[in-house]
C-alpha positions in Angstrom: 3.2 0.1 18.1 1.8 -2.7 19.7 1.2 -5.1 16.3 4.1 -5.4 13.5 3.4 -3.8 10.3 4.0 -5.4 7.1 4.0 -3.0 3.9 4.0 -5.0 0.4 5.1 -2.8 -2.8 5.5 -3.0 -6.3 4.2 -2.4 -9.5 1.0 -2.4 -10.8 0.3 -6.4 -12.4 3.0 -8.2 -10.5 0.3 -10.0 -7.9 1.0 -7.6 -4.9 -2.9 -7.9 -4.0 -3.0 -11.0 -4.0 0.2 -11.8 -2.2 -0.9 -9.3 0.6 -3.9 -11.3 1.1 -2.1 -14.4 0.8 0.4 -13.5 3.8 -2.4 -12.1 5.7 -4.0 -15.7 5.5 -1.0 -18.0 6.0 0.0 -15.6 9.5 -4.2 -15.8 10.4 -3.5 -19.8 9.8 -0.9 -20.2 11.8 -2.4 -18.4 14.9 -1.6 -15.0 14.4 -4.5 -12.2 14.8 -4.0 -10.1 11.4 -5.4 -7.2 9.4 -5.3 -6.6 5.7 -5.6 -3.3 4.8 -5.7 -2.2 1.1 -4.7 1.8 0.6 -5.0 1.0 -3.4 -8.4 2.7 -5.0 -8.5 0.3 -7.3 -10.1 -1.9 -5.0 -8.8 -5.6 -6.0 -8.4 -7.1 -2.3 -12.0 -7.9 -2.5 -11.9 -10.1 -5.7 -8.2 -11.6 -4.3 -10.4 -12.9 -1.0 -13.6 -14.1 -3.0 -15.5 -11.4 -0.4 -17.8 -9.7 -2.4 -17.8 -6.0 -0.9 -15.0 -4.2 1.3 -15.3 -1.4 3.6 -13.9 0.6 5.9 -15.1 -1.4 8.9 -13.0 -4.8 9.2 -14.5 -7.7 7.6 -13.8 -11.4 9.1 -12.4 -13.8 6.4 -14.1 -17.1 7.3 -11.3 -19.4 7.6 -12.2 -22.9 8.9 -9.3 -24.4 11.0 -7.9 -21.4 11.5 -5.8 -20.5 15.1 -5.9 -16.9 14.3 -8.2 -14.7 12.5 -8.2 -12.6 9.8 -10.0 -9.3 8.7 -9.9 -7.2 5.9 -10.8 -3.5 5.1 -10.1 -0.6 2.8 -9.5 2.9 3.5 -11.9 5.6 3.8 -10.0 8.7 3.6 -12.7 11.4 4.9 -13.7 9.1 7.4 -10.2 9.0 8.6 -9.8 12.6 8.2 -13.3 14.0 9.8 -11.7 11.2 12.9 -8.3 13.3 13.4 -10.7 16.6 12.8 -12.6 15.2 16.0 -9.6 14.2 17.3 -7.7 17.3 17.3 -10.6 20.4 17.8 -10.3 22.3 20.8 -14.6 21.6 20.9 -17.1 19.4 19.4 -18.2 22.7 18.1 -15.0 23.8 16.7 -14.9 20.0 14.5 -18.6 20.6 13.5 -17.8 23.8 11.8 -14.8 22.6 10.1 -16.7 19.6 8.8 -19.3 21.4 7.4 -17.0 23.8 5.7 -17.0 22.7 2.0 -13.7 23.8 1.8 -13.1 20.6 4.0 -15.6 18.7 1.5 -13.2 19.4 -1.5 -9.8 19.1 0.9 -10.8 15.6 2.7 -11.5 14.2 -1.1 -9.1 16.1 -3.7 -6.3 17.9 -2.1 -2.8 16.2 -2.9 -1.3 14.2 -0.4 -4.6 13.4 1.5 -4.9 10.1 0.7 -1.7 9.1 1.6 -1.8 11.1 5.2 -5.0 9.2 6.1 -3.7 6.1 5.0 -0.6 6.1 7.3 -2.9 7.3 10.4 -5.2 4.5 9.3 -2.3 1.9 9.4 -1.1 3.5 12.9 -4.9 3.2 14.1 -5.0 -0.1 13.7 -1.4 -1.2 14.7 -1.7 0.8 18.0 -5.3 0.0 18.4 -4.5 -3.6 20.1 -6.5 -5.7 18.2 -3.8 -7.1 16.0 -1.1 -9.1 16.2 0.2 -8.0 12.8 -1.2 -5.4 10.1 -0.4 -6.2 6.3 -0.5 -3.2 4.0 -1.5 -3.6 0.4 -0.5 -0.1 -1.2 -1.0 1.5 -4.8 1.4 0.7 -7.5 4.9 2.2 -7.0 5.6 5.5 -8.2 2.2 6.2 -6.0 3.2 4.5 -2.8 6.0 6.8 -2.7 3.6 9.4 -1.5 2.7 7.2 0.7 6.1 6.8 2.2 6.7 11.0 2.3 3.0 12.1 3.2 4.1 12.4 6.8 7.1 14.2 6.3 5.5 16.1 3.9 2.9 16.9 6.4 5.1 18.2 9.3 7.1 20.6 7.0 3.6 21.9 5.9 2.8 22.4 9.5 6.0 23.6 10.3 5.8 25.8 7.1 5.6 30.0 6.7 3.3 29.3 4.1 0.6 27.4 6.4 0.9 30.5 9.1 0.7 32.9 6.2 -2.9 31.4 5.0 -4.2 30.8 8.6 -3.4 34.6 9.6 -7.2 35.6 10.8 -8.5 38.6 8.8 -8.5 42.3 10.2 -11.2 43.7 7.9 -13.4 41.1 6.8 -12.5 38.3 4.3 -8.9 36.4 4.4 -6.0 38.1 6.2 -3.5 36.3 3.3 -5.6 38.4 0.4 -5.6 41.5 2.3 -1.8 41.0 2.3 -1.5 40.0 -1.1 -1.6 41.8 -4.6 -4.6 43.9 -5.3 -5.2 42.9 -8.6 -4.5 39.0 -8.0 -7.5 39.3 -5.0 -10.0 40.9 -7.6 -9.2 37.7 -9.6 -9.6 35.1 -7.6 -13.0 37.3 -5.8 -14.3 37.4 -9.7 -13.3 33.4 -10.4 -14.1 32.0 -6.7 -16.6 34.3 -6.0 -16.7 36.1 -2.5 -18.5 33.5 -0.5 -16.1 30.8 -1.7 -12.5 32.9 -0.7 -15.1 33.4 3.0 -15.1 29.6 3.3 -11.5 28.8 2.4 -10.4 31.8 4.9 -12.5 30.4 7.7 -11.3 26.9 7.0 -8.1 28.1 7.7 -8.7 30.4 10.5 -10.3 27.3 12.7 -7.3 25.0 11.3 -4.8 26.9 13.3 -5.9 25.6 16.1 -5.7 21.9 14.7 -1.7 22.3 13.2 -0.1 21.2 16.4 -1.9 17.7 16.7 -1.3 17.3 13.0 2.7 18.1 13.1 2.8 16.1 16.1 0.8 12.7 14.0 2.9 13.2 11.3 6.2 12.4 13.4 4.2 9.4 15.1 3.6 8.3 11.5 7.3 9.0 10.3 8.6 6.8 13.2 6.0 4.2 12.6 7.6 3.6 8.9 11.1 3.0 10.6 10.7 1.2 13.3 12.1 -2.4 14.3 8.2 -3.3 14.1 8.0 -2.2 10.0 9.0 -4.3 7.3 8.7 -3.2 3.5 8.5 -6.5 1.2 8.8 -5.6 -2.6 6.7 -7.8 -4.6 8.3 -8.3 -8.0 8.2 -10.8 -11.0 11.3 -11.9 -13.3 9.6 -9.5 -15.9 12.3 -6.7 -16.7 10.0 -3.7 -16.1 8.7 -5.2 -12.7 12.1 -6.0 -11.5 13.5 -2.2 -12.5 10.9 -0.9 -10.2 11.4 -3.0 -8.0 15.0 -2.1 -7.8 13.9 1.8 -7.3 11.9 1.8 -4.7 14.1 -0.5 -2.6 16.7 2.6 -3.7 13.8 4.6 -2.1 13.9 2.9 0.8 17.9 3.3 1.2 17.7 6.3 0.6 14.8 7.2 4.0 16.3 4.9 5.5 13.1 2.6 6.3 13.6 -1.3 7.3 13.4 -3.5 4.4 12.2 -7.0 4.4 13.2 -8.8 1.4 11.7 -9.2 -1.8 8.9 -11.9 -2.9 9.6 -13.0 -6.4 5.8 -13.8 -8.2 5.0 -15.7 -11.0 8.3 -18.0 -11.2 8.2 -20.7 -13.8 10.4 -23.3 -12.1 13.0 -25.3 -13.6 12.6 -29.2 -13.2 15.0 -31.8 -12.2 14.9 -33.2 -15.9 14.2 -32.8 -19.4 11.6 -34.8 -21.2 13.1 -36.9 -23.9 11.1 -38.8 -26.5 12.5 -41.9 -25.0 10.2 -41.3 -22.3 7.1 -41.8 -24.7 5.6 -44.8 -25.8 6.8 -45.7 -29.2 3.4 -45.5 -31.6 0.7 -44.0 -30.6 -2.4 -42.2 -32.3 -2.1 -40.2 -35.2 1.2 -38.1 -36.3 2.5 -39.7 -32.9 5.9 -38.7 -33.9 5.5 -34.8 -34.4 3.1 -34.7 -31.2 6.2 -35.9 -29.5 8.4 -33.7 -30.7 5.9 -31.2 -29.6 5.9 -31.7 -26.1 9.2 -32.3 -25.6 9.8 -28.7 -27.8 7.9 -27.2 -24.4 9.6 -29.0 -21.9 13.0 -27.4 -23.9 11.0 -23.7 -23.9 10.1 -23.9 -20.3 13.2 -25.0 -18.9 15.0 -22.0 -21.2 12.4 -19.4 -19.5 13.4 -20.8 -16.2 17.0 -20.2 -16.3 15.7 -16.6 -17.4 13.4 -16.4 -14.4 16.6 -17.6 -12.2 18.7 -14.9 -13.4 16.6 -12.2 -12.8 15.9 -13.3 -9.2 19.8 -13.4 -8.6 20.0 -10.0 -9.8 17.2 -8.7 -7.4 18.8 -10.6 -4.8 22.4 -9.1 -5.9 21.2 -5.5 -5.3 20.1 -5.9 -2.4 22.1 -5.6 0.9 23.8 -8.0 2.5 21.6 -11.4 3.5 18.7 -10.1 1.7 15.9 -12.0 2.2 13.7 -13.6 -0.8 10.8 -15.7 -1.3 9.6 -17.2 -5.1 6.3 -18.2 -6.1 5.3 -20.4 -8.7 3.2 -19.4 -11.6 0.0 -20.6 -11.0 -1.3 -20.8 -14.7 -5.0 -19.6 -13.6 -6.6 -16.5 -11.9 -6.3 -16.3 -8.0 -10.0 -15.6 -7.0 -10.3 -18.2 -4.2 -9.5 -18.9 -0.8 -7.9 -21.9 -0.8 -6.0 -20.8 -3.9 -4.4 -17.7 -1.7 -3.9 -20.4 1.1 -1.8 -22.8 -1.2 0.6 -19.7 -2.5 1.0 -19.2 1.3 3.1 -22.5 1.9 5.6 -20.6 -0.3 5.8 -17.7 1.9 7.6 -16.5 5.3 6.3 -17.4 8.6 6.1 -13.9 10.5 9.3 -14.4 12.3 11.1 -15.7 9.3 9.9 -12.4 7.5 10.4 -9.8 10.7 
């Protein structure tokens, strides 16, 4: 890979859009030629850069004073996947006639572990593509971008897989070689609930794949040695919340367990503790009104947020504790408003890593 990779994870509310964003922009700012690419559906990078639309081309982020650059984009799955189809085909005519199969149609947009697939060539595409100095990947909640972390493997053993030659076997009489072998009674089921042209499609979809499984085994080892590289980092981007930090916990047991390079965690949402208390000594003796109980107010805050603090401290000591040795960790202050803006995502950045700090 010619640019690092930088994959941020977590669960769904803790920030990790915005913090993706935020990274990207600090690296762009400090000279660094970075890509943002968001492989979560839910499309929030857009609203985190103040950009209006995203696509799947790259989109500059206008950033005045800038020594790098940064752009942005989303994934387009059957883009991506019609690409490799190209890519792969013994013939333009070969591609053309698995495109058009609707088989494909329903496979490039519904078939489990698609989305995840294309977004690991997408984020090899661009990290080998030259442009980029550094590529920052803002993935789906959790539990979800564990697919995204086994798609390749997942991919190769499919290739690999009896089950794949089985259903690619070309038919000897007409239809799909894998009914012909199959029970009598379970063919007449599927003809009568598929109907005959639909089983003709799905069998030529496969026939023509065969030809394809070779490039695809051999992408999905590319893509399974891209996610462990020296290159890769994994960040986990938590909050002091209980439920963020358990999952946060988990997948960096995830990443043990695959062994892929872990980068430390970034802490979101961190009320800070301040060098002193407020004391009512510190207020002006009368004032308007119940001046007294208005004191005893705010001082009853300062007591609350300096409790919650503490909290927030613990539970970044136990991230950090569960990690392994010289974990890395970086904490960012609760804001107390929405992050819609650029200069907002710019100010969180002075709390982040430089590159080399974080790779």
């Amino acid at each position: 890979m010619s640019a690092q990779i930088v994959i941020c994870c977590g669960s769904g509310g803790v920030g990790k859009t915005t913090t993706s964003a935020a990274l990207a922009l600090k690296w762009a700012m400090s000279g660094s030629s970075v890509c943002v690419l968001t492989i979560d559906p839910a499309r929030r990078l857009a609203d985190s850069l103040d950009i209006g639309q995203l696509g799947a081309e790259a989109t500059p982020i206008p950033l005045p004073g800038a020594q790098g650059r940064c752009d942005a984009l989303m994934l387009n799955v059957p883009d991506t996947f019609e690409g490799l189809i190209h890519q792969f085909a013994d013939s333009p005519e070969t591609a053309h006639r698995i495109l058009d199969n609707r088989y494909f149609q329903f496979a490039s947009n519904r078939l489990g572990g698609v989305h995840e697939f294309m977004a690991a060539e997408r984020v090899r595409q661009l990290a080998a593509g030259g442009h980029y100095d550094v590529v920052v990947v803002d993935t789906p909640p959790t539990r979800n971008a564990l697919d995204f972390l086994n798609a390749p493997e997942r991919m190769a053993g499919l290739m690999d897989g009896a089950v794949m030659r089985w259903m690619s076997m070309p038919a000897t009489r007409g239809g799909w070689r894998a009914l012909e072998l199959g029970s009598e009674a379970v063919t007449r089921v599927l003809r009568l609930l598929v109907g005959q042209s639909t089983i003709g499609e799905i069998a030529q979809f496969f026939d023509l794949f065969r030809d394809l499984w070779d490039g695809f085994r051999a992408r999905s080892l590319d893509m399974q040695r891209m996610l462990r590289d020296e290159s890769t980092r994994f960040v986990l981007i938590s909050s002091p919340e209980p439920t963020a930090r358990g999952e946060a916990l988990f997948f960096l047991n995830q990443l043990k367990a695959q062994g892929m390079p872990f980068g430390g965690f970034i802490v979101n949402r961190v009320e800070m503790a301040t060098t002193r208390g407020i004391q009512p000594s510190d207020f002006p003796p009368d004032g308007p009104g119940d001046w007294g109980s208005t004191v005893g107010q705010l001082v009853a805050i300062c007591g609350v947020q300096a409790r919650l603090a503490e909290i927030h401290e613990r539970s970044i000591q136990a991230l950090i504790s569960a990690g392994p040795d010289g974990t890395k960790h970086w904490t960012i202050p609760h804001q107390g408003h929405p992050i819609h803006k650029l200069q907002d995502l710019l100010s969180i950045g002075s709390h982040l890593p430089d590159l080399d700090g974080l790779c």
